[in-house]
C-alpha positions in Angstrom: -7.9 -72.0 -38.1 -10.8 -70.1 -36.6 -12.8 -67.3 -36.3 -12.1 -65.5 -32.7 -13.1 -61.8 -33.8 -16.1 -60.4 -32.1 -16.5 -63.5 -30.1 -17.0 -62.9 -26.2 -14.8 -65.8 -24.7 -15.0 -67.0 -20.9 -11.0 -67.9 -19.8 -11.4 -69.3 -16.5 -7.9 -69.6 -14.7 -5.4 -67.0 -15.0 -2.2 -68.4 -14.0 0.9 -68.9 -17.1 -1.7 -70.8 -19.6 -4.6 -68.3 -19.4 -2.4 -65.2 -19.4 -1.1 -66.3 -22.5 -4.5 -67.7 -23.9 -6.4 -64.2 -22.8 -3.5 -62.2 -24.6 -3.3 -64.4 -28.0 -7.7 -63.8 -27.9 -7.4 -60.4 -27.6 -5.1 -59.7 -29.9 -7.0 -61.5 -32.3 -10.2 -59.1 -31.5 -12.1 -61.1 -29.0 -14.3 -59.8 -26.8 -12.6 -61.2 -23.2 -14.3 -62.3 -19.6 -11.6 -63.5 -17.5 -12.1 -65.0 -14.2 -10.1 -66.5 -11.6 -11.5 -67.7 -8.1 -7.9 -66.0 -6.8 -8.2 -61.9 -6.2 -4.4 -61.4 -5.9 -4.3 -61.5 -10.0 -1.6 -59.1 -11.3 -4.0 -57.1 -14.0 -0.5 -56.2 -15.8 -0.5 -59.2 -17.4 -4.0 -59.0 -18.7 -5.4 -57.5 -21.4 -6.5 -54.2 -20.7 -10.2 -54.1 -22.2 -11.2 -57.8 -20.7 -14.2 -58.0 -18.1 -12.4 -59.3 -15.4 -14.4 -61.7 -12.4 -11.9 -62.4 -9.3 -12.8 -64.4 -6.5 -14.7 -67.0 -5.9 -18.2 -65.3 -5.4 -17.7 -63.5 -9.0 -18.8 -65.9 -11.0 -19.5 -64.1 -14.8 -23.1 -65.3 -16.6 -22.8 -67.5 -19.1 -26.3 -65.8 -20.9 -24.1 -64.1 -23.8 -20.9 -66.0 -24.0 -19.8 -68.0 -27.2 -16.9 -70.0 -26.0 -15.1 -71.4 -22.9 -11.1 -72.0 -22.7 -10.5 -73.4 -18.8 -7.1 -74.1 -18.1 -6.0 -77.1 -17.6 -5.7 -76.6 -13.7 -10.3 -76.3 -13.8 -11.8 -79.7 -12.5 -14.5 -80.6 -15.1 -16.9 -80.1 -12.7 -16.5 -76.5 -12.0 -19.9 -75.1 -12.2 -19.2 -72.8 -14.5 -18.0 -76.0 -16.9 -21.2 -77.8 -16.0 -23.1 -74.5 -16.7 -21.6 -74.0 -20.1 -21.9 -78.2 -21.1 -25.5 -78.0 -20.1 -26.1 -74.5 -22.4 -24.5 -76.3 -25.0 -21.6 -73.3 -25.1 -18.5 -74.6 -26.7 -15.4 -75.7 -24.2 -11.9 -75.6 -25.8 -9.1 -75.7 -23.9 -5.6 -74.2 -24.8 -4.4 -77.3 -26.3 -6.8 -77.6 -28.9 -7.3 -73.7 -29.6 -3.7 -73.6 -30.3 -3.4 -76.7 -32.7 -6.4 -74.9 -34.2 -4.0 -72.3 -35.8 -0.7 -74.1 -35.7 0.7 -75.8 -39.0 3.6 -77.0 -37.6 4.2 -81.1 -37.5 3.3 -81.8 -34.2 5.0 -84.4 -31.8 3.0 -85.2 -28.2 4.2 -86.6 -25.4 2.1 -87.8 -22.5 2.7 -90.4 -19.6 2.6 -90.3 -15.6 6.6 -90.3 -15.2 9.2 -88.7 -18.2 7.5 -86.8 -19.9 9.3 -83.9 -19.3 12.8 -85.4 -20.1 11.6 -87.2 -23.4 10.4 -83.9 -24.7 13.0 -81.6 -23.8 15.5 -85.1 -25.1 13.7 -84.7 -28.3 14.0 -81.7 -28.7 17.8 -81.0 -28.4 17.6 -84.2 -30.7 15.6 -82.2 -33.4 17.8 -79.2 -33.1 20.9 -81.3 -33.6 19.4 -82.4 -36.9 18.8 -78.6 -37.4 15.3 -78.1 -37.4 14.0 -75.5 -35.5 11.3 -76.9 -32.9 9.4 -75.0 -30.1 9.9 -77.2 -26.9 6.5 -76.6 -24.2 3.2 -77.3 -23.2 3.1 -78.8 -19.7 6.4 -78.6 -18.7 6.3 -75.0 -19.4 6.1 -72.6 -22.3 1.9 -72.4 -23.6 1.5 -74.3 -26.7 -0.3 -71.0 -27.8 2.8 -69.0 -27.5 4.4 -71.0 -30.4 2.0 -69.2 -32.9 3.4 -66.8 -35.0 7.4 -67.8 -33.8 10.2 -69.2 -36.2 9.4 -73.1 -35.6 8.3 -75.7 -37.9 8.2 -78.3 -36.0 6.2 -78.6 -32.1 7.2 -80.8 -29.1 4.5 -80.6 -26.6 4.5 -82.4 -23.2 0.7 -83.0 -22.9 -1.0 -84.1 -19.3 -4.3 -85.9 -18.8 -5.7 -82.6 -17.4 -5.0 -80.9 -21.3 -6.3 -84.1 -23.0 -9.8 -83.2 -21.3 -11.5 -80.7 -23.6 -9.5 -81.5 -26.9 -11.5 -81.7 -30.0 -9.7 -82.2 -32.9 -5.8 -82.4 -31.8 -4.2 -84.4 -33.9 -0.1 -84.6 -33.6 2.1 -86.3 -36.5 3.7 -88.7 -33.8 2.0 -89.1 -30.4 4.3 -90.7 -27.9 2.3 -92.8 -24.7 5.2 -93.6 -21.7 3.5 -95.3 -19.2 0.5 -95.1 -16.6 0.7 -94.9 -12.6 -1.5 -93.8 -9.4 -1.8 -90.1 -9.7 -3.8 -87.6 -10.0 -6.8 -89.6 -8.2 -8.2 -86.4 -6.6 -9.4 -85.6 -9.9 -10.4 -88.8 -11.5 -12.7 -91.9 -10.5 -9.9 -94.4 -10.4 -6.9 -95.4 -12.8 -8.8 -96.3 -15.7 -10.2 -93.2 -15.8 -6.9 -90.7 -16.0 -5.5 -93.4 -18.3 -8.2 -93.0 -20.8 -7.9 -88.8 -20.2 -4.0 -89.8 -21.0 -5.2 -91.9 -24.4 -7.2 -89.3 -26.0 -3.6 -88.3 -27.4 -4.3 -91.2 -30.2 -7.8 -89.7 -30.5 -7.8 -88.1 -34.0 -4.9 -89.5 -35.4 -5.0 -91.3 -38.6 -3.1 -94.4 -40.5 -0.3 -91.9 -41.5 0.3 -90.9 -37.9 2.7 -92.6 -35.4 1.5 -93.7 -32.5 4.6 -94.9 -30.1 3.7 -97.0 -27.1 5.5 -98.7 -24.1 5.2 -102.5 -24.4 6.3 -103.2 -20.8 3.8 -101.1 -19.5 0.1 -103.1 -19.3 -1.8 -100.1 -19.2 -0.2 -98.9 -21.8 -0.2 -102.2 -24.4 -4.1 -102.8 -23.8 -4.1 -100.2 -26.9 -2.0 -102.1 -29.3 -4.0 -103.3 -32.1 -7.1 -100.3 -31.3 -5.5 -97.3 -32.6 -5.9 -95.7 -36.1 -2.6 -94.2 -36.4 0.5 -96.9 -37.1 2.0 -98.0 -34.0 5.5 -98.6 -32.8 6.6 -100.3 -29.3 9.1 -99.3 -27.0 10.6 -101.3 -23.7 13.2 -103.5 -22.6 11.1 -106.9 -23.0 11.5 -108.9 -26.1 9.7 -107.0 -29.2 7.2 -109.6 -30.3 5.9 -108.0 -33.4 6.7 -105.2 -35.2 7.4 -101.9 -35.6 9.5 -101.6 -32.5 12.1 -100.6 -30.9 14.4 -102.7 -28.5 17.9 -103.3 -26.8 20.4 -105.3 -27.9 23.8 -104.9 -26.2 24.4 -101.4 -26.1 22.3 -100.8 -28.9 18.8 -99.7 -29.9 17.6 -101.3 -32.9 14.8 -100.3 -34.5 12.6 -101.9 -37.2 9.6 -99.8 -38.6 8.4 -101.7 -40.7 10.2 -100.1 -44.1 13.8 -100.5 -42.2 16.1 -101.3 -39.8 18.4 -98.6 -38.2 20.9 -99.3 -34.7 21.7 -96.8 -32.3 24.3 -96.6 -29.9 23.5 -96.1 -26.3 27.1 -96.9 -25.5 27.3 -92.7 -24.0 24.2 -92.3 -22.7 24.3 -90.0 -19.6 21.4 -90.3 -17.9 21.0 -93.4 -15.5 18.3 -96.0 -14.1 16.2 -98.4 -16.6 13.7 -95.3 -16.3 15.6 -93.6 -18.8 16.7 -95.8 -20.7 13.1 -96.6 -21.7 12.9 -92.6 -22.0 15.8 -92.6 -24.7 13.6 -95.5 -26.4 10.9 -93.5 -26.9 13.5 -90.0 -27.8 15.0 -92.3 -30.6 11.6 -93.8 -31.9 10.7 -90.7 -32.3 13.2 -89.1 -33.7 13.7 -92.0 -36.5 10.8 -91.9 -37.7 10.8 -88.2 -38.2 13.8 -89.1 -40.4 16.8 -88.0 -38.1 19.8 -89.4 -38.5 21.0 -91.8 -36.1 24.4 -90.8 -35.4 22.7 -87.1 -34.5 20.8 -89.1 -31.9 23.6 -90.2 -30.3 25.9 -87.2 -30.4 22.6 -86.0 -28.2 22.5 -89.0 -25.4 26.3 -88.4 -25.0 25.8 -84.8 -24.3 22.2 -84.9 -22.3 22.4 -84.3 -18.5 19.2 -84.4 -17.5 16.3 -81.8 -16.4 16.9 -80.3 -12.8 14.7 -82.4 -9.7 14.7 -85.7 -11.6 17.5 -88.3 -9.6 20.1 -85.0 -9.9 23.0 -85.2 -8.0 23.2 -82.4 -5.4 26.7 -82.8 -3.5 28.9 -85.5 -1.7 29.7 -84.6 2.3 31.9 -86.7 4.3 31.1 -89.9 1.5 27.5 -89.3 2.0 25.6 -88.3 -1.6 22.5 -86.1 -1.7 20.2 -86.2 -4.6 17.1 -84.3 -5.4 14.1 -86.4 -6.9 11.8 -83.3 -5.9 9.8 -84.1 -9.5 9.4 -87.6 -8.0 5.7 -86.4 -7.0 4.1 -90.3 -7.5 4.6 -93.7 -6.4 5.7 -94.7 -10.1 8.4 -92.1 -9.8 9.7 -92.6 -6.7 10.0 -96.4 -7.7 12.4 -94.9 -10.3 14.1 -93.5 -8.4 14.8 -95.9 -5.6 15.5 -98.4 -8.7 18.1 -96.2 -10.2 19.9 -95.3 -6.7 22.7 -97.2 -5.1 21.7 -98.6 -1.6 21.7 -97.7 1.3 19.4 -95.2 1.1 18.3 -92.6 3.5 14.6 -91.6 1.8 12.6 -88.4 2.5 9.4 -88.8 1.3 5.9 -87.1 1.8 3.8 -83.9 1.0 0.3 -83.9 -0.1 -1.5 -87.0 -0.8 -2.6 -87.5 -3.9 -5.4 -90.2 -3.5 -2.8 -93.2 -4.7 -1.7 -96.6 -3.2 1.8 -96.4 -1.4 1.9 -100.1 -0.9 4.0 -100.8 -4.7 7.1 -98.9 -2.9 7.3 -101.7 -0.4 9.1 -104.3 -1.7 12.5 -101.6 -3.5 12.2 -99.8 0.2 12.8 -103.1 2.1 15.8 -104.0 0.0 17.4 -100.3 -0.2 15.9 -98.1 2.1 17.8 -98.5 6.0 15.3 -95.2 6.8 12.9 -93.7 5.4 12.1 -89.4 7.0 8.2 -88.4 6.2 6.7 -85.2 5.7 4.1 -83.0 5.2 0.5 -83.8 5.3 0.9 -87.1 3.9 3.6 -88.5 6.5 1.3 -90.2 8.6 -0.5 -92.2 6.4 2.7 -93.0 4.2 3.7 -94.4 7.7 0.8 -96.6 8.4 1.2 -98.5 4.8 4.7 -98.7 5.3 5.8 -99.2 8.8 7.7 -102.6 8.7 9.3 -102.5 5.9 12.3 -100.5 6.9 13.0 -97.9 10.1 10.7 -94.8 9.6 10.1 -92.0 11.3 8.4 -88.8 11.0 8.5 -85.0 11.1 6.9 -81.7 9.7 9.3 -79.8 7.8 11.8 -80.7 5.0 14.7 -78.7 6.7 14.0 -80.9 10.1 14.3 -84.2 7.7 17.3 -82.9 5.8 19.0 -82.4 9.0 17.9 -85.5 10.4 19.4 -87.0 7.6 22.8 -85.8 7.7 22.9 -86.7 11.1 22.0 -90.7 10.1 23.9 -91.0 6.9 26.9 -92.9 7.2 29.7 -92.7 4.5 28.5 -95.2 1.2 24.9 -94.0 1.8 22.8 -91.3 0.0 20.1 -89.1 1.2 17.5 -89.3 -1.8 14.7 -86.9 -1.6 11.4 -88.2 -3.6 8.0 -87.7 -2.5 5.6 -89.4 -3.9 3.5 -86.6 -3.2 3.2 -83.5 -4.7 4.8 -80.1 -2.5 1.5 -77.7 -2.0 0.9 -78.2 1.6 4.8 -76.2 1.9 5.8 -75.3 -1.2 4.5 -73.1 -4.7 5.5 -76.4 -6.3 8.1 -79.2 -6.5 11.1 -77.3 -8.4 10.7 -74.7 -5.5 10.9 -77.7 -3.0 13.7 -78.8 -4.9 16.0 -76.0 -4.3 14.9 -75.9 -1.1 16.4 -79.4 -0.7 19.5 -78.4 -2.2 20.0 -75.3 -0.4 19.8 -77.3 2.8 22.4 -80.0 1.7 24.6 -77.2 0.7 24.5 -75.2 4.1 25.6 -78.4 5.8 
């Protein structure tokens, strides 16, 4: 735990993270600047005493400050992050403030694609074997806001971008799925966000668990150079051990100490994608001693998060599903993986500085047309023009439409991006509905 009283903290970024980190400081007797390159802040939500600096000529001196918290949203090379590196001013972000004053047992979950289902998975696992965790981070609900509640145990969906200015975050079981183009605005190249994503293993010790996907290269080039004691998911062949695997309709899992099966005979959700994903949920969840029968009550019961490969509605044979959270190449490969062909794809949105080329060779085999949009459509066109019938347009209602008027009965309209939503939307569960509201309405 530390000392916040008297201390005059810069929060930079005041959307649903540094609300909640300006409101946990000053209730613990900071001294608050808040500042926001955004004017349109709602001051409700803020403490009342803080110095607040909006817009993006406001920047607040750095001359008496004692510690910065971005959120996670702040490139590192904000000025005002380069200012307070170069002053040698202290930069925490809310990920490690909070673990600062949690003493909960602490379960992390990071990965381009599935992160949000493996958390929110294990966490209906954990409360099936009645313990009482606080589900969040990324996907939602600050990590900070889980001081001071009824939990004693944290699952926390962690991104790259919260992994930057961690210090001395250190979670019980740390769980890596996979690594993918995204996110290359922000980072040099791939090796770079994959070693943001592996700072998740960073201060774990030989008592920790560090779970790890073995069919994912990126991923495995860590096995054997981690301190905490790891464990392997995927649907290859486990070579050594501890690991997880398939066998029939059964995970098996050997850690080492023992060997437990569990039955994936109900699982609902579909695609390989998620079966990997339930890998990882029951790795987890074994080795924080669950039982696993209680598992499996879960995967027969587990529908899924909303956006991710959810069925919309069937109209005259045709199906529409909504893959609006399919906001990368890697998930959009899911997706088109874990659909039935033919597929009528809508795809595009903002770029996000990744290679569209891996869709290829699925689109070519299942996709008779692919619909682009957004800002992105033209380019997505260029590195994927003969590889099925494409065509473009601006909007996501003129694609839907379009759509409708192509599918033939047998065939589904699959909406999944591969880019994220800001050139028309807030963000892609708002695109999402959008894309539901328009399949509804035909």
């Amino acid at each position: 735990m530390m000392d916040v009283a008297g201390k005059r903290v810069l929060v930079i970024g005041l959307g649903v993270t540094g609300r909640s980190v300006a409101r946990f400081l000053a209730a613990r007797g900071a001294s608050l600047v808040l500042h926001d390159q955004r004017i349109d802040v709602d001051r409700n939500e803020l403490p009342r005493d803080a110095e607040l600096r909006l817009g993006r000529d406001r920047l607040p001196e750095l001359n008496s400050i004692d510690l910065v918290i971005p959120s996670p949203g702040v490139p590192r090379d904000y000025a005002l992050l380069r200012g307070a590196v170069a002053a040698g001013i202290p930069v925490l972000n809310e990920l490690e403030l909070a673990s600062r004053f949690l003493s909960d047992t602490m379960v992390a979950i990071t990965g381009t694609n599935g992160k949000s289902t493996v958390t929110v998975m294990l966490g209906e696992v954990l409360k099936a074997a009645e313990m009482r965790p606080f589900v969040g981070g990324n996907l939602g609900t600050p990590l900070i806001d889980a001081i001071g509640c009824a939990h004693d145990i944290a699952v926390v969906e962690v991104s790259s971008f919260q992994l930057e200015w961690i210090e001395r975050f250190r979670p019980r079981v740390a769980i890596y799925l996979n690594l993918s183009d995204d996110h290359l605005y922000r980072y040099r190249d791939l090796e770079e966000y994959g070693s943001f994503k592996a700072r998740i293993f960073e201060n774990q010790q030989s008592d920790d668990w560090a779970i790890i996907n073995r069919d994912d290269p990126h991923v495995w080039r860590l096995n054997g150079r981690l301190k905490a004691r790891t464990l392997s998911f995927g649907l290859s062949r486990a070579e050594v051990r501890p690991a997880i695997w398939l066998k029939r309709d059964h995970l098996v899992l050997d850690d080492g100490a023992r060997q437990c099966r569990v039955s994936v005979a109900s699982l609902k959700l579909q695609g390989r994608h998620n079966l990997a994903n339930a890998m990882a949920v029951a790795a987890a969840a074994l080795v924080l001693g669950v039982e696993p029968k209680t598992i499996e009550r879960v995967f027969g019961e587990f529908t899924g998060l909303a956006h991710r490969i959810e069925f919309v509605r069937e109209r005259n044979g045709v199906s529409f599903v909504d893959d609006s959270k399919g906001t990368n190449v890697g998930a959009t490969l899911e997706a088109l993986a874990a659909v039935a062909a033919p597929i009528i794809l809508i795809a595009g949105g903002v770029d996000k500085g990744g290679d569209y080329s891996p869709l290829r060779a699925l689109m070519k085999e299942k996709v008779r047309r692919a619909i682009l949009i957004g800002e992105a459509r033209h380019k997505m066109r260029a590195a994927l023009a003969d590889v099925t019938e494409i065509e473009v347009t601006e909007t996501l209602a003129e694609a839907v439409a379009r759509a409708a008027a192509l599918a033939s009965r047998g065939e589904t309209v699959l909406l999944s991006p591969a880019c994220s939503s800001f050139d028309q939307f807030r963000n892609y569960e708002e695109r999402g509905q959008k894309f539901k509201e328009l399949a509804r309405a035909l």
